[in-house]
N, C-alpha and C positions, 0 to 999 in steps of 0.2 A: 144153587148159588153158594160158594165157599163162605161170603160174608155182606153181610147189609150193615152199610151207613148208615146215617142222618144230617141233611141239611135243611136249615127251618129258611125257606124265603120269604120276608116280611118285607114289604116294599115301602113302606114306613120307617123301617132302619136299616136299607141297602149303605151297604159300603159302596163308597165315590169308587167310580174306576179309575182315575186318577189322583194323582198326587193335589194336583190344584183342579180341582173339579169340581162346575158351579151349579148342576141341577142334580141333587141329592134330594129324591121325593117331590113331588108337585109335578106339574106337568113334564113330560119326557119330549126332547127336542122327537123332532119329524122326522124320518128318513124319507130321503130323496127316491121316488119313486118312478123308474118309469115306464113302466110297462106290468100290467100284471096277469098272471097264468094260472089258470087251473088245471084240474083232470083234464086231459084231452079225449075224454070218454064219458066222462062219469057227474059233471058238474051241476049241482042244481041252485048255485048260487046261493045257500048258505053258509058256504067258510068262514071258519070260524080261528084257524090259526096261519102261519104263515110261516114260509123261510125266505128270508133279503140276502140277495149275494151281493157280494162285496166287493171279493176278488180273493184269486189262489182256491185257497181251502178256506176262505174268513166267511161266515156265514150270521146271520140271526135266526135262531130259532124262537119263536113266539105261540103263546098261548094261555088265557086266561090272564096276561097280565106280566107273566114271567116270562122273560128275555133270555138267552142262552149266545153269548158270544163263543164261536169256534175258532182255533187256529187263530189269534191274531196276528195279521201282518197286514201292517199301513203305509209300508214303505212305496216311494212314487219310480216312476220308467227312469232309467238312469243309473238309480241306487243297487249297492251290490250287497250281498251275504256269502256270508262263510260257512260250506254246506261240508266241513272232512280237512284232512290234509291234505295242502296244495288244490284245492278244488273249490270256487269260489259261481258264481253267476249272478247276471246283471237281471235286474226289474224290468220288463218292456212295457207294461199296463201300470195304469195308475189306479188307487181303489176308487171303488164308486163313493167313499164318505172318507173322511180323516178322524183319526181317531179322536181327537176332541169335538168333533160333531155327534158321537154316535147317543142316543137315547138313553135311558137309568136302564143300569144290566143288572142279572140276578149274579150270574155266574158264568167263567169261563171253562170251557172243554178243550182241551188242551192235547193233541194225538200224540206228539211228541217233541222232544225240546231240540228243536235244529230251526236255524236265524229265519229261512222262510214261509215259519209258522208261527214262530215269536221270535222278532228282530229286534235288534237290542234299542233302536224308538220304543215299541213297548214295553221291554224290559226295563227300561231306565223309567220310563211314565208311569207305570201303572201302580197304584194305590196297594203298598203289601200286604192290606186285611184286606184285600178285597179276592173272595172265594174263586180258585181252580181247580176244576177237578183233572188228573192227568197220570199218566205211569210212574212206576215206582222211579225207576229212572230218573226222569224228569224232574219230579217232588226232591227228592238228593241235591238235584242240579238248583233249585231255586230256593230251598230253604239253607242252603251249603253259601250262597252266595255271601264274598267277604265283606262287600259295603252295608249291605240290606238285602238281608235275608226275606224273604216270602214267610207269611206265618200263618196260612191260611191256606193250606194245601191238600186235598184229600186224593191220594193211592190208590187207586181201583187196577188190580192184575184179570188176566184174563177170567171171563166170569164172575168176577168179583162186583158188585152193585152197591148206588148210594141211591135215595132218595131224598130227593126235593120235595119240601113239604112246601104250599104256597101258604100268604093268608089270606086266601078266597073264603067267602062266605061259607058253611056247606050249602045245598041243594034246602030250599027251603021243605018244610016236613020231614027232613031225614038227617042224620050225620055224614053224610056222604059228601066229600072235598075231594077237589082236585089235589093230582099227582104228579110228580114225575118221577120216573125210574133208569137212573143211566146206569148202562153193565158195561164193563169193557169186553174186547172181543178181541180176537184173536188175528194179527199181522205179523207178517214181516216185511223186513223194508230193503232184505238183501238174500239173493239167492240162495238156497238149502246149497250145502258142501263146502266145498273149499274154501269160497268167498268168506262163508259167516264163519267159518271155523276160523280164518283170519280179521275177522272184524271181531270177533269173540276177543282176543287177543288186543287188538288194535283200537276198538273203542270209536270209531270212525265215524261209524254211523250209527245213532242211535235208535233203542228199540222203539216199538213204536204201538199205538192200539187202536183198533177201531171203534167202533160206539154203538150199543141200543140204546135209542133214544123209545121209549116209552111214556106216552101221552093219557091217563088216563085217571081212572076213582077209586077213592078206599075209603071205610067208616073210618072215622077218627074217633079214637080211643084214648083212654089213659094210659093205658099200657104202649101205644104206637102202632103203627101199621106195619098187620103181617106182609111180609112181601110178597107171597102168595097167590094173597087175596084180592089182588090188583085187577080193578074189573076194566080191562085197556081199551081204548078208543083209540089208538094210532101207535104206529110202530114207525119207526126210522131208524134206518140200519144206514151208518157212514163208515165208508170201507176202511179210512187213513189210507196214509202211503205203504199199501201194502202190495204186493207181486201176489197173481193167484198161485195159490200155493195150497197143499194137502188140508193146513190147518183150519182153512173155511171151509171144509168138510161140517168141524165141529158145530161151526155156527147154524149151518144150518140142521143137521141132529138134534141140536138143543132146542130151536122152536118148536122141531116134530110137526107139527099141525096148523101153528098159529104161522100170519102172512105178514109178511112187510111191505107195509102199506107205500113208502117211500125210501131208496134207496139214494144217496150221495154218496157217488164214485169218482177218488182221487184216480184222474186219470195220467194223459202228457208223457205216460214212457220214459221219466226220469233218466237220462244218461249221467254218469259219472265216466270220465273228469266232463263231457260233452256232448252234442250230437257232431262235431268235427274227429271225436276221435270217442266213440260209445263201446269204451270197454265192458262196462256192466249196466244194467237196465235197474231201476232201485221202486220203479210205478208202473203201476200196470199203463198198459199200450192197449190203444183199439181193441187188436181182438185178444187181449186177457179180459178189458172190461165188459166185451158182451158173452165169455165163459162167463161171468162173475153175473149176470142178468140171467141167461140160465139155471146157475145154480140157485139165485136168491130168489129168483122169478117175482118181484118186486112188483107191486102193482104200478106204480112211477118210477121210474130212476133217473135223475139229475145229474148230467155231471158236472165237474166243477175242477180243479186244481189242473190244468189243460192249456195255457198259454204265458201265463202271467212271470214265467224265467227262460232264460237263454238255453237252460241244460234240458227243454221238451222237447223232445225226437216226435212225437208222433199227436200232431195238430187234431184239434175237434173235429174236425172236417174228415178223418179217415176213420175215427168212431160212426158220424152221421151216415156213414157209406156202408158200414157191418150195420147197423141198423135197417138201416135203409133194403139192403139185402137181403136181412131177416125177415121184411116186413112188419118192423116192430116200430115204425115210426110215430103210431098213436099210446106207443108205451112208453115215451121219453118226452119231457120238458128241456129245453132248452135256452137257460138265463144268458144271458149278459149284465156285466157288471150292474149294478142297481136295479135288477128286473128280482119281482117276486113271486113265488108264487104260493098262492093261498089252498087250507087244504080244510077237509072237515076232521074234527075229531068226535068218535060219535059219543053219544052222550052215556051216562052208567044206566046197567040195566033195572028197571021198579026207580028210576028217579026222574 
């Protein structure tokens, strides 16, 4: 790792996610539940953490207590964003919660700053102490802002990691506390060659990152937690809007050995300016996504950002069919909007 953060999650003095925002500590509203999924293999009804889809790329991640909102977009069927120049697309799905319904968050994960991943509803709403983690890019883009600025924004470049410290108990008899470790990872969100050497130029489309999410235990010290020494209980790797491209090579080099226990795959085949007239692809499609299962060979993979705008060329439904084909249908979950599904994280080793 080039560089390790620190953020201290205290659920005691969580920042409001909004500006007027009424459960700050105490009970956390309910998310609407309706359907929930385990391993399709492996499940012995101990789960202990969870991910709630939302819609698009909006996700919750949970565990121990701490919340992880991704990608927020709360915008309803109807409503439009502004994804480049002269390139715009409509909402067809409504989210499964609205953004003033959702539960006390610790922090937001943020892939990259383009309107169907944070539409300006959120941007106007959202509370500016309250914690982002997201690209160098992006952090420009929201602490640059001329009305109110964001001041509460942490840069993470590829390989670069912060940690979430919670304030969980440690493990009674030991120092041992829970963790999280989010690294960014390596996307792109527009073809290698000419294209990006003109978006380089043009600014069009913005860069973009994927995520390891890391679930897991470290002694708490006075001096802090080496990152190292993170003894991990679950891995989630989220692809962002990236194209399979050379650079996830790296990703998975750098695990070497260790497995990614859950994979979220922005899928939908992104067209620019459409799927009426698909000059360039900006998301992976069906079969990039199940190259991209191959390579990560995931013990789960979820997909998700797959229906929810006008500019998807290529429907859940022709993913299910490479799957399907694979015979890899007991390797995949399949949410709908407010469906969750629960997962274990294992516990630290001698605790």
């Amino acid at each position: 790792m080039s560089s390790l953060q620190h953020l201290h999650m205290d659920s005691t003095k969580r920042k409001p996610l909004l500006k007027e925002h009424t459960h700050v500590g105490g009970e956390p509203q309910t998310l609407p539940v309706k359907q929930v999924h385990t391993h399709p293999r492996e499940s012995n009804g101990d789960e202990n953490a969870s991910v709630y889809f939302i819609g698009t790329a909006t996700t919750i991640i949970e565990w121990q207590g701490t919340r992880i909102l991704t990608d927020p977009n709360f915008l309803h069927a109807g409503d439009n964003v502004h994804l480049g120049p002269g390139v715009s697309a409509e909402r067809l799905t409504n989210p499964a919660v609205d953004l003033h319904e959702l539960p006390a968050l610790d922090c937001i994960l943020l892939s990259h700053y383009h309107e169907d991943h944070f539409d300006q509803k959120v941007e106007a709403s959202l509370n500016r102490l309250f914690p982002i983690i997201t690209t160098p890019h992006a952090k420009k883009c929201l602490t640059s802002l001329k009305d109110e600025p964001f001041g509460r924004v942490t840069e993470l470049d590829f390989f670069e990691s912060v940690m979430l410290h919670t304030d969980n108990e440690p493990t009674p008899g030991t120092n041992v506390k829970s963790v999280i470790r989010v690294t960014g990872m390596p996307g792109k969100h527009v073809p290698p060659g000419a294209l990006a050497a003109a978006n380089e130029y043009l600014q069009a489309v913005p860069p973009t990152n994927g995520w390891l999410v890391e679930l897991g235990h470290a002694h708490d010290t006075a001096t802090g937690t080496d990152p190292e020494a993170i003894n991990t209980g679950y891995r989630i790797y989220i692809s962002g809007d990236t194209l399979f491209v050379d650079e996830l090579q790296e990703i998975k080099q750098g695990l070497q050995d260790y497995k990614i226990d859950l994979m979220l795959v922005h899928l939908g085949g992104t067209t620019i300016p459409g799927p009426k007239m698909p000059l360039v692809m900006v998301t992976m499609d069906a079969e990039q996504g199940l190259k991209l299962m191959h390579l990560m060979d995931p013990g789960v993979t979820i997909p998700i950002h797959y229906d929810d705008y006008s500019v998807f060329l290529s429907p859940l439904s022709d993913f299910k069919d490479k799957v399907d084909e694979e015979g890899w249908h007991d390797r995949v979950v399949y949410l709908d909007r407010g469906e969750q599904y629960k997962f274990k994280v294992r516990a630290a080793e001698g605790a």
